[in-house]
N, C-alpha and C positions, 0 to 999 in steps of 0.2 A: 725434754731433749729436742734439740732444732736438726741435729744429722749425723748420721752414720757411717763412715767412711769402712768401706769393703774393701781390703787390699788382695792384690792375687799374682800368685808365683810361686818358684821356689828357688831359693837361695841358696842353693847347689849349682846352680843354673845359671852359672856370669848373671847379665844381666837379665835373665827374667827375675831375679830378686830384689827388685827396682817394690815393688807390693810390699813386699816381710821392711825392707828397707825401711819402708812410708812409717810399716803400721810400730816398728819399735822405735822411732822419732814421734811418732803420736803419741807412744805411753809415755816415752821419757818427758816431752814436754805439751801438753794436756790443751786443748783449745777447750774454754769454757765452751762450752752445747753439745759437743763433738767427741762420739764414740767412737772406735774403731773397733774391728774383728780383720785380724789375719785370716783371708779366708784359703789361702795355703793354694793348691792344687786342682781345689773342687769347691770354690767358693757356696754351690750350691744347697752344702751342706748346713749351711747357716742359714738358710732361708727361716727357720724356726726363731732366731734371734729377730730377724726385722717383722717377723708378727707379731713376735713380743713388745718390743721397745718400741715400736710403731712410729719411727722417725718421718719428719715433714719432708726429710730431702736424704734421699743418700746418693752419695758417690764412689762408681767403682775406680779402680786402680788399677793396670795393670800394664807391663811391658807387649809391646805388639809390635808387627814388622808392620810399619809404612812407607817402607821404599824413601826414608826420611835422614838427614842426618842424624847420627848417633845423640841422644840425649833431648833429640826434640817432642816438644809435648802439644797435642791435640784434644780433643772434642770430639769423639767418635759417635756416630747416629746410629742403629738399629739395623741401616740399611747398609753402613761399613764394613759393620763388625759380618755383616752377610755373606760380604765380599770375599772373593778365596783369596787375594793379598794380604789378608787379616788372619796372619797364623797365629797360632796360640798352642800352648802345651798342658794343657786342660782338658780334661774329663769330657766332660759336656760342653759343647761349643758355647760360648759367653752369650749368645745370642737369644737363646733359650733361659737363660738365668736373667738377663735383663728384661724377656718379655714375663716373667714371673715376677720380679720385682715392680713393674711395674702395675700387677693386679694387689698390688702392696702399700705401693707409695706412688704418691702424684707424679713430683719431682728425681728423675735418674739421671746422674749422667755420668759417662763413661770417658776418663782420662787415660788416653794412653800415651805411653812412654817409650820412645825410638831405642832400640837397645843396639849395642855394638855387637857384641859377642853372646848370645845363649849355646852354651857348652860345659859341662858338667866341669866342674872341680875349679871354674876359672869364677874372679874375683868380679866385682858389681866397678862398671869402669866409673872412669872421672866423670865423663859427661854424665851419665845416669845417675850417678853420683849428685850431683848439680841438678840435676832435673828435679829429683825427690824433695830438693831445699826449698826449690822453685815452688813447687806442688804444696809442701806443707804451709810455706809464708803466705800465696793467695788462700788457702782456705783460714788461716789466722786472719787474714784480711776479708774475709769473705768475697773475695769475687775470682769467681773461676770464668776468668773473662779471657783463657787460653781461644788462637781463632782455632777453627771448623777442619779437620781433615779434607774437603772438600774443598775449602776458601769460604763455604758460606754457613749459615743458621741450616740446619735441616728443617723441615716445617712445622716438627711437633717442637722444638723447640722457639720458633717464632711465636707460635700461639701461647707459650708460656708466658715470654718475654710481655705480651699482648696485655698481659692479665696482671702482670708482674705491681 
C-alpha cells in the first residue's frame, strides 16, 4: 500500500462534512494504493490502523477556518494547524494527532478545506462540494501540489521535496 487517506468531520456539520464527503467518494471510486478511514470526530482513534497498514504517505483531510474563500484548499504545517485561527470541531486538537502520525509515517500532510457554513443540520455547500472533487482527482493524479496556507513550503516539507 503507497497511502492512507484520514478524513475528519462530521456530516451533521454543513461543511465540516467536507472529510465523510472525501472518504465515501474514495470507497465509491477506489485509487489503486490508496486506503481511506473516516476518521469521523476523533480521528485519533485510528492511530491503531496506521500501525497496522503502515503506509509510506498519509493524508489528512479536513474542513478548517482560514479566513479564506469558502471552498478553498491548502497545505497546512504543524505550525498552522498551532495557530488559534485554526478552529476545528475535534476532540483533541489536530495538532497532536499529526505529531503522532508523524512517529508513524515519514510522509504527512494535512489538506484543509475553507468551509462556508459549519452548523448543525445545514447541507455540505457547492463550493466544498467542488473542493472535495478537486482533492480527490489530484490524489488520483498524485500530486497534491495545493500552494502552502502561508504562500510558501514550510521547512519540514522543503527537506522532503530535497530528498524527493
Amino acid at each position: 500500500m503507497k497511502g492512507l487517506v484520514i478524513t475528519v468531520g462530521n456530516e451533521l456539520m454543513g461543511d465540516d462534512g467536507a472529510g465523510p464527503l472525501l472518504a465515501r467518494l474514495l470507497e465509491q471510486k477506489r485509487i489503486p494504493g490508496w486506503q481511506v478511514t473516516d476518521g469521523g470526530s476523533a480521528p485519533e482513534n485510528y492511530l491503531h490502523q496506521v500501525r497496522e497498514l503502515k503506509p509510506q504517505v498519509v493524508v489528512l483531510v479536513d474542513a478548517c477556518e482560514m479566513n479564506l474563500p469558502p471552498g478553498s484548499i491548502r497545505l497546512l504545517s504543524e505550525s498552522d494547524i498551532a495557530c488559534e485561527f485554526i478552529l476545528s470541531t475535534h476532540r483533541l486538537p489536530l495538532s497532536f494527532f499529526i505529531s503522532a502520525l508523524k512517529e508513524l509515517v515519514s510522509e504527512v500532510y494535512f489538506i484543509g478545506i475553507q468551509p462556508a457554513v459549519v452548523a448543525f443540520g445545514w447541507p455540505v455547500s457547492p463550493e466544498v462540494r467542488r473542493a472535495v472533487e478537486i482533492v480527490y482527482q489530484k490524489l488520483q493524479a498524485g500530486k497534491l501540489d495545493f500552494p502552502y496556507l502561508g504562500g510558501q513550503r514550510p521547512v519540514e516539507a522543503k527537506h522532503k521535496a530535497a530528498r524527493a
